[in-house]
C-alpha positions in Angstrom: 24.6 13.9 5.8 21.0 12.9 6.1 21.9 8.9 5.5 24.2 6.7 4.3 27.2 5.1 5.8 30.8 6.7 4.8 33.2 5.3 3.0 36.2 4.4 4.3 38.8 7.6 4.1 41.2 7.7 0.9 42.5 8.6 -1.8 42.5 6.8 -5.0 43.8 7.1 -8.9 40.4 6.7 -9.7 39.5 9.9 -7.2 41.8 11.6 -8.2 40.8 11.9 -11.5 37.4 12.5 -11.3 39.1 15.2 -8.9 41.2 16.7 -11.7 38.3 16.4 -14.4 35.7 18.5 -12.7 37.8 20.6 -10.8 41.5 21.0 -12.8 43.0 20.6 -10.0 45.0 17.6 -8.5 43.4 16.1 -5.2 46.5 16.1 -2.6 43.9 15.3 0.8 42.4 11.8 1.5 38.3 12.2 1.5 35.6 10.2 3.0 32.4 10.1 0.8 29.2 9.4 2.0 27.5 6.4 0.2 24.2 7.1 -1.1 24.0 10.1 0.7 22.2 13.2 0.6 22.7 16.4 1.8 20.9 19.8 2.4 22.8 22.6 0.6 22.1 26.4 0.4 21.3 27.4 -3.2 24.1 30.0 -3.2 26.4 27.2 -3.1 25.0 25.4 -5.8 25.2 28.5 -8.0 29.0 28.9 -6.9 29.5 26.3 -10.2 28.2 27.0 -13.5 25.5 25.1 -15.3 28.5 23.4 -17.4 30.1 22.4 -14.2 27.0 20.5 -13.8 26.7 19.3 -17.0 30.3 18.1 -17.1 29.5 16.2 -13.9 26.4 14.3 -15.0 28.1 13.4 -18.0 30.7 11.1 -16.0 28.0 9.1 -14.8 25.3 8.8 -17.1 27.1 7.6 -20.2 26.5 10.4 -22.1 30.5 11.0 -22.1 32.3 8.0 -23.9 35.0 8.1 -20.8 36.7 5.6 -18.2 38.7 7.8 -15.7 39.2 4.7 -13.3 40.6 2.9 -16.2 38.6 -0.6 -15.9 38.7 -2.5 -18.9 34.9 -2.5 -21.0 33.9 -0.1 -18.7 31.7 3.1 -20.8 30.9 5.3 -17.7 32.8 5.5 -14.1 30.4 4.7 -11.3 32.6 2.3 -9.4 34.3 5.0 -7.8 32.1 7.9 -7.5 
């Protein structure tokens, strides 16, 4: 990572979700995010995904998707966990 501190290591319902939405997969390792974080990454990775991929991923946090996947009551989007 270029900055940010990292969260400490876990592995939520709320992860695990977000996990299973974008990837359809279950998430079975404890992860340690980085918080506000950015990273360099070759553009053959990127590319690995598909635009939708991206799409879908956006649409988690930027309300555009009418979806709670942490399950907090009155909440529209799920940025408290990722």
């Amino acid at each position: 990572p270029l900055n940010g501190p990292r969260h400490v290591r876990t592995l939520t319902p709320c992860l695990s979700a977000v996990h299973e939405e974008l990837f359809g997969t279950n998430l079975t390792e404890i992860i340690g995010p980085y918080c506000c974080a950015q990273f360099v990454v070759a553009g053959g990775t990127i590319r690995r995904h598909s635009r939708e991929f991206y799409e879908k991923m956006l649409g988690l946090v930027d309300g555009t998707r009418n979806v709670d996947l942490c399950g907090v009551e009155g909440t529209k989007r799920s940025t408290q966990c990722y």
